[in-house]
C-alpha positions in Angstrom: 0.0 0.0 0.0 1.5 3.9 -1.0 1.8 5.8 1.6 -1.0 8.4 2.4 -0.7 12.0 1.2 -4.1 13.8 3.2 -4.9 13.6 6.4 -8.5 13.5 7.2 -9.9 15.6 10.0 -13.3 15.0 11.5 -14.6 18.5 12.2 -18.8 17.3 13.1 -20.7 13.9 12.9 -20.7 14.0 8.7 -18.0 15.9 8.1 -14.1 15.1 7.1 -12.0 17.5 5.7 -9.3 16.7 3.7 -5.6 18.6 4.6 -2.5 17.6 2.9 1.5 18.0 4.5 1.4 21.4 4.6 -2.3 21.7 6.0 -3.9 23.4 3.4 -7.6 22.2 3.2 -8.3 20.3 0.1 -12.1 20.1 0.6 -14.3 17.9 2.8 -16.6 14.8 2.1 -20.4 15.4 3.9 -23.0 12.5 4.3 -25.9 13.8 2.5 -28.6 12.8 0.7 -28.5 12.2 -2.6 -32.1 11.4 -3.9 -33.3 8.6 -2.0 -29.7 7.5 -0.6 -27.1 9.1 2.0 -23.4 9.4 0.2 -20.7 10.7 0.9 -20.2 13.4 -1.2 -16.7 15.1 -2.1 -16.1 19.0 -2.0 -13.1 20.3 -3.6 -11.9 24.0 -2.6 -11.9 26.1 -6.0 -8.2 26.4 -7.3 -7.1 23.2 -5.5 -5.7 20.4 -8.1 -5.2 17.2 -7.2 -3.3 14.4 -8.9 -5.3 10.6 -9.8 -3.7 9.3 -6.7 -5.1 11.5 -3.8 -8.5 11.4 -5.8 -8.4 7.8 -5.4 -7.3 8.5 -1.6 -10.8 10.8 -1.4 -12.4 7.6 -3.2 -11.2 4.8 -0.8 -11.9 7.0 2.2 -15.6 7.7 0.4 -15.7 3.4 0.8 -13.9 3.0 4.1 -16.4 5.6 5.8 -19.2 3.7 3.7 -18.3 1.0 5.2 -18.7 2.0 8.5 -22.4 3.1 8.0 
């Protein structure tokens, strides 16, 4: 397994926000609704880019937290 680049911080019950090395905020997934079921979504701060390997991070944290549901 690579070694994790974001650090996830739980700031309320459906709320992570996503902080890389330097802590600059990224964005932040939420549990919502989305039509009939609760996701978690993924909210990227405007002028933040992120390479396919910490979008796959956001993704397997989007299962892990899933998961835990």
């Amino acid at each position: 397994m690579s070694e994790k680049r974001i650090k996830w911080v739980q700031t309320a019950k459906n709320y992570y926000h996503a902080r890389n090395m330097d802590n600059d905020t990224l964005g932040r997934l939420e549990y919502q609704r989305t039509g009939r079921f609760m996701h978690w979504c993924w909210y990227q701060v405007p002028g933040v880019w992120m390479s396919p390997g910490c979008l796959q991070e956001v993704r397997d944290n989007q299962k892990e937290l899933h998961s835990e549901r």
